[in-house]
C-alpha positions as a Markdown table, in Angstrom:
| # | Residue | x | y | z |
|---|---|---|---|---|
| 1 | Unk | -31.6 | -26.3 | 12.2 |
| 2 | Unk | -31.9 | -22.9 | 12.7 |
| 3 | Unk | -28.9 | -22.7 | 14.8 |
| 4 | Unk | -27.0 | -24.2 | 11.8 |
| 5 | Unk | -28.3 | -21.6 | 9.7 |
| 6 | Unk | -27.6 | -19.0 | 11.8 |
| 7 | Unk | -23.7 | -20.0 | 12.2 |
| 8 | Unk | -23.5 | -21.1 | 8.7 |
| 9 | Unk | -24.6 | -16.9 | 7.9 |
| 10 | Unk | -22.6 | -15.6 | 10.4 |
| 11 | Unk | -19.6 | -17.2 | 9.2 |
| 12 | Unk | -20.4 | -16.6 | 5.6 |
| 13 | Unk | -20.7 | -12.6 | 6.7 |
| 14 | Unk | -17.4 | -12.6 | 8.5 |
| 15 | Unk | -15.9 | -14.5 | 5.7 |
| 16 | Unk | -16.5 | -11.8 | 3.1 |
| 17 | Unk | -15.7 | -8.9 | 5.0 |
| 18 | Unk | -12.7 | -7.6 | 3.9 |
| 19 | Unk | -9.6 | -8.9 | 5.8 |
| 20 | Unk | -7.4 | -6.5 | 7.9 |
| 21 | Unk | -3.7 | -6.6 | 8.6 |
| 22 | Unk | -2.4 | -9.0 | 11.1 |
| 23 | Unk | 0.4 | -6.8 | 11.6 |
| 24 | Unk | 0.1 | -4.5 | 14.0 |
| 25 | Unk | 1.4 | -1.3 | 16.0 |
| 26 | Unk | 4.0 | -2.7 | 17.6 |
| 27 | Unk | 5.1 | -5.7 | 15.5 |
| 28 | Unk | 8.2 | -5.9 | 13.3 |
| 29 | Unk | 7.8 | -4.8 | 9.7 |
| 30 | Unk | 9.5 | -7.4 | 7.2 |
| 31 | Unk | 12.5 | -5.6 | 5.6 |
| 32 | Unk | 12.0 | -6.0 | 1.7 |
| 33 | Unk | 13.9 | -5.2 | -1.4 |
| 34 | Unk | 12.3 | -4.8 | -4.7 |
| 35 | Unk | 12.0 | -3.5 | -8.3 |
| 36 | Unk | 10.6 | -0.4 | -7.9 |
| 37 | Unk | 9.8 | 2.7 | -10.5 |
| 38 | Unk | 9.9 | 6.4 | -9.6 |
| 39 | Unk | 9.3 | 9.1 | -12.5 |
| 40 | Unk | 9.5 | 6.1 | -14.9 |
| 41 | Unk | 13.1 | 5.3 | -14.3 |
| 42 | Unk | 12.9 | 1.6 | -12.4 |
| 43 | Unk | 15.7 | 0.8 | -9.3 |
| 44 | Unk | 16.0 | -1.2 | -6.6 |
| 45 | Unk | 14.1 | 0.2 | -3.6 |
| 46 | Unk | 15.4 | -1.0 | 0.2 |
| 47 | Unk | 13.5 | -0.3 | 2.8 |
| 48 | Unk | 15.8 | -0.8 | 4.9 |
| 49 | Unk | 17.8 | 1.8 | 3.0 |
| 50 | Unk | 14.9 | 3.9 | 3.8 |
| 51 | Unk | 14.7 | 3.5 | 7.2 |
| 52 | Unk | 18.2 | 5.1 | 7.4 |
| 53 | Unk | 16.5 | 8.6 | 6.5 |
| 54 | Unk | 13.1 | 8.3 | 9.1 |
| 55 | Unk | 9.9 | 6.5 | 9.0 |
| 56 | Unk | 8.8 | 5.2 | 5.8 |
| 57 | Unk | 4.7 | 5.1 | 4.6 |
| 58 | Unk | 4.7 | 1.3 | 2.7 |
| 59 | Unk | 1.3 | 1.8 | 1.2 |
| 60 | Unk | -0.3 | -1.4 | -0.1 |
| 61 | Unk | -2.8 | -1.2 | -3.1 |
| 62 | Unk | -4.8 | -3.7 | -5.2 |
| 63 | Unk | -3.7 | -2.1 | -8.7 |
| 64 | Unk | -2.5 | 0.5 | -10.7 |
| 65 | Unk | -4.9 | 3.0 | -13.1 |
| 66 | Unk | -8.0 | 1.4 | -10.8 |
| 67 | Unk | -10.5 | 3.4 | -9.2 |
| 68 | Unk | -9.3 | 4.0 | -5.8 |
| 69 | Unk | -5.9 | 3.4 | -5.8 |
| 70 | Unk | -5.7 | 6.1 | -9.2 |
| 71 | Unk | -7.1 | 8.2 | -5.9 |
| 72 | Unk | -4.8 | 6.9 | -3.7 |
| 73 | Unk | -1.6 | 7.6 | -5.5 |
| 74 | Unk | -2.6 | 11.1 | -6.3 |
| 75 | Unk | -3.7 | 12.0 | -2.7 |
| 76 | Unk | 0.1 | 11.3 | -1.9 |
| 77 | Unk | 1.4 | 13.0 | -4.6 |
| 78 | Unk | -0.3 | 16.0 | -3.9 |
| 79 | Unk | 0.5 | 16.0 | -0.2 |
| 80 | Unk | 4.0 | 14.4 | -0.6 |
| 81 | Unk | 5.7 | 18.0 | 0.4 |
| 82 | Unk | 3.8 | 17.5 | 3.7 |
| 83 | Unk | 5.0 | 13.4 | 4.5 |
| 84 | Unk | 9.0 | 15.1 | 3.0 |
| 85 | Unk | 8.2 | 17.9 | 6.1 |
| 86 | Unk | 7.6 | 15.4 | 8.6 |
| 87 | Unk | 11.0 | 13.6 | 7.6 |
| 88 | Unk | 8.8 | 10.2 | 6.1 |
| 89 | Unk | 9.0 | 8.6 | 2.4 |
| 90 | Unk | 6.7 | 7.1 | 1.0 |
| 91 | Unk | 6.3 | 3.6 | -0.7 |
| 92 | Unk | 3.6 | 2.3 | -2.6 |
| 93 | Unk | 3.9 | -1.9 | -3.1 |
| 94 | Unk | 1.3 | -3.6 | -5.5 |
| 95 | Unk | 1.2 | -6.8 | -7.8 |
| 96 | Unk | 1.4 | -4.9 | -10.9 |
| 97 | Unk | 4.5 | -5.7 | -12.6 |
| 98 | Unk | 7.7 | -3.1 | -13.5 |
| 99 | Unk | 6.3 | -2.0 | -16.8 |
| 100 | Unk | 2.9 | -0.7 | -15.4 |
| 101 | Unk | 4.7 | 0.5 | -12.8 |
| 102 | Unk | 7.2 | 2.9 | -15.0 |
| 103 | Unk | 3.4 | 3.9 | -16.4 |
| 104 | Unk | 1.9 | 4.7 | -13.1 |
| 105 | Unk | 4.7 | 6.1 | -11.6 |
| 106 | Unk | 5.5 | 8.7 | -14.0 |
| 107 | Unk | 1.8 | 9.4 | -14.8 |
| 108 | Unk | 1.2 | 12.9 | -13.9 |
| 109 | Unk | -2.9 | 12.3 | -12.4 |
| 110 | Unk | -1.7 | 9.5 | -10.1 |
| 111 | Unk | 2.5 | 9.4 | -8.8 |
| 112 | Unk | 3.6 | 12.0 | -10.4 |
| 113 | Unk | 6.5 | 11.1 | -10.2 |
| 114 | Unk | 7.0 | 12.2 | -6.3 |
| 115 | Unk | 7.4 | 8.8 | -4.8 |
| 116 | Unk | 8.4 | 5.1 | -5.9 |
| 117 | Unk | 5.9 | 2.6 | -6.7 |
| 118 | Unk | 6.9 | -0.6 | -5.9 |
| 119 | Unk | 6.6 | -4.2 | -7.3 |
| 120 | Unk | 5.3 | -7.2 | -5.8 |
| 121 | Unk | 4.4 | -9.4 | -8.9 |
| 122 | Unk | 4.6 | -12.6 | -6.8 |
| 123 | Unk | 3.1 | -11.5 | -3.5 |
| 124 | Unk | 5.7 | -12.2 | -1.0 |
| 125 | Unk | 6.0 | -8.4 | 0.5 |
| 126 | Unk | 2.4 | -8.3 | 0.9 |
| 127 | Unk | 2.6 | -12.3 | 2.3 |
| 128 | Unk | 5.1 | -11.2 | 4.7 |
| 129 | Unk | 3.1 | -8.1 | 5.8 |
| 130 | Unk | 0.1 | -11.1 | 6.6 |
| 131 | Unk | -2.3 | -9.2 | 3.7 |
| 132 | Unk | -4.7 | -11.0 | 1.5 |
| 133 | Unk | -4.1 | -11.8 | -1.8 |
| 134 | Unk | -6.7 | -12.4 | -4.4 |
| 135 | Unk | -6.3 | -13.8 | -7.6 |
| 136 | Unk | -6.8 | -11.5 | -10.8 |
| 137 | Unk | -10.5 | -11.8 | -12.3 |
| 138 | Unk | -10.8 | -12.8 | -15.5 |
| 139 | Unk | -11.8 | -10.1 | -17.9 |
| 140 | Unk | -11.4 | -7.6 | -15.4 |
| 141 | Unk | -9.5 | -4.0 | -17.2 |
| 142 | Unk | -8.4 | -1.1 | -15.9 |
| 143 | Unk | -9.2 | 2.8 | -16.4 |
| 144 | Unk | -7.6 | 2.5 | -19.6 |
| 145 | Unk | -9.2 | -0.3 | -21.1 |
| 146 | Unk | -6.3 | -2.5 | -20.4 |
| 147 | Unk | -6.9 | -6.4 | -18.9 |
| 148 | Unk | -5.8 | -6.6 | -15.2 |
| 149 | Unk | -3.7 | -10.3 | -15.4 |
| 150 | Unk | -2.3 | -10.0 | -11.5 |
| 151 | Unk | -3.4 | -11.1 | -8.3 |
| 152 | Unk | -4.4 | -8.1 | -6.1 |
| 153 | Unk | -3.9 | -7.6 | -2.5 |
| 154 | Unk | -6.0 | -5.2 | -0.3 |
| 155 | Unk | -5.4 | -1.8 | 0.6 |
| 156 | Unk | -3.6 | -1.2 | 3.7 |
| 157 | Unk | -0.8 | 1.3 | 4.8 |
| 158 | Unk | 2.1 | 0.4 | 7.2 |
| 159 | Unk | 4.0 | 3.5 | 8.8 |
| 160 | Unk | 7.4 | 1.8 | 9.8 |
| 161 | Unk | 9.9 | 3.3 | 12.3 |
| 162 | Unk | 13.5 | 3.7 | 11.7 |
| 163 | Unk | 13.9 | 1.0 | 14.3 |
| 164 | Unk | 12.1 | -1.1 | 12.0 |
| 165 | Unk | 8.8 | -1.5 | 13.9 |
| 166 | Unk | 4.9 | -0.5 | 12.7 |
| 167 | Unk | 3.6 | 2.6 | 14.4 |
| 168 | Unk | 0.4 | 2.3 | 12.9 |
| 169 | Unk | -1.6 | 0.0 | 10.6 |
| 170 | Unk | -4.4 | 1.6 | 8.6 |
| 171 | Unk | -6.6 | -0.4 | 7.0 |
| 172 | Unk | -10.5 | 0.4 | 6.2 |
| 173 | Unk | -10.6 | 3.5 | 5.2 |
| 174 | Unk | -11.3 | 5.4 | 1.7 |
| 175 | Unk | -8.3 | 5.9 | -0.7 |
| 176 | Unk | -8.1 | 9.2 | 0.6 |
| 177 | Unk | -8.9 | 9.0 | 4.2 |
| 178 | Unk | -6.1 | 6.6 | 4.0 |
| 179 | Unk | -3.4 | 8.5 | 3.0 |
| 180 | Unk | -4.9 | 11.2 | 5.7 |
| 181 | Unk | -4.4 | 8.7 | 8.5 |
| 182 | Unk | -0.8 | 8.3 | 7.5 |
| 183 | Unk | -0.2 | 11.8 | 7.3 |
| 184 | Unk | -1.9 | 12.3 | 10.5 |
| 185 | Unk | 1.0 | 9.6 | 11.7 |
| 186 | Unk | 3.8 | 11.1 | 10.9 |
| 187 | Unk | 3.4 | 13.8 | 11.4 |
| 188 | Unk | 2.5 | 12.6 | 15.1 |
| 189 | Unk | 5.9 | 10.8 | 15.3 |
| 190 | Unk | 7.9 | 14.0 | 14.1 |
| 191 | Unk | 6.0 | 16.2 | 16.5 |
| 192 | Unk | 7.9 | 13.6 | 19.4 |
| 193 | Unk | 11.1 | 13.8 | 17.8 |
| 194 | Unk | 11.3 | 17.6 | 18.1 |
C-alpha cells in the first residue's frame, strides 16, 4: 500500500510540474505563417521569410498584459538593438487574438512596437512546436481588468537557424532570464559567423 502511495505521489508531482519543450537543439522548427501585429499595424508574419535575414527568437508566452510575459515583452524591447546587432529578429507567438495583439504590440511598457507579436488563437504553432496548452480559466483578467477568454500555452523560446533548425530551446527560466538566455544565443551564433 505504501508503494502505491508512493507512485501514486510521484506521478502526481511529475504531473504538475510544468512541461518542457519536446523540441530540442537540433530538431526542425515547424515553418509557420500567421496574423501577426507590430506597432499596431497587423500583417502576415513568415518565418520562413524571416529565416531569409538570420536566426529568428520565436518566443512563446501564456498571454498578453499578464505578469510575466508584460516583463517579458519589455525585456526584448528594451534589448532589441542588441538581438538587431547580432543579425536575429525576434517573434513573440501567443493565443491572444489580433486585436489584443494590435494593443500589446504598440503598447509602449511592453512591445513597443520593436518587434511583432504573433497570433496563435487556435494553438497549432505552439502544437507544432510540442508545447502545452491550457485552457483559459474562467474568471481569470488581465493587468487591465480585462477577462482572459483564450487557452494559454507555456513560456518557452526557440532560437531557429536560417537553415531552419533549433539552436537552443529555453524553457524554465524567469521572464527575464529568458530573454537573457536568448540573447546569450545569438549572440553565440553571430560570434561563429564572423
Amino acid at each position: 500500500m505504501i508503494k502505491k502511495l508512493t507512485l501514486a505521489a510521484i506521478a502526481a508531482a511529475i504531473a504538475s510540474l510544468p512541461a518542457y519543450a519536446a523540441l530540442k537543439e537540433g530538431d526542425a522548427a515547424p515553418s509557420f505563417t500567421a496574423q501577426a501585429s507590430k506597432a499596431g499595424k497587423a500583417f502576415e508574419f513568415s518565418l520562413k521569410d524571416a529565416l531569409k535575414k538570420g536566426p529568428v527568437v520565436v518566443y512563446f508566452y501564456p498571454s498578453a498584459y499578464t505578469g510575466g510575459c508584460n516583463v517579458q515583452a519589455h525585456t526584448f524591447a528594451v534589448n532589441h538593438d542588441k538581438f538587431t546587432a547580432a543579425g536575429a529578429t525576434v517573434v513573440g507567438v501567443s493565443l491572444d487574438s489580433i486585436a489584443r495583439l494590435n494593443d500589446f504590440s504598440a503598447d509602449p511598457n511592453y512591445c513597443a512596437g520593436k518587434f511583432p507579436v504573433a497570433a496563435d488563437a487556435d494553438g497549432r504553432i505552439a502544437r507544432s512546436y510540442d508545447l502545452a496548452i491550457r485552457e483559459a480559466a474562467p474568471g481569470k483578467k488581465d493587468t487591465r481588468g480585462i477577462d482572459i477568454d483564450h487557452a494559454t500555452t507555456e513560456r518557452t523560446t526557440f532560437i531557429v537557424t536560417p537553415d531552419g533548425r533549433i539552436a537552443a530551446a529555453v524553457g524554465g527560466l524567469t521572464p527575464a532570464a529568458n530573454v537573457e538566455k536568448a540573447l546569450e544565443t545569438v549572440q553565440q551564433l553571430s560570434r561563429k559567423r564572423t
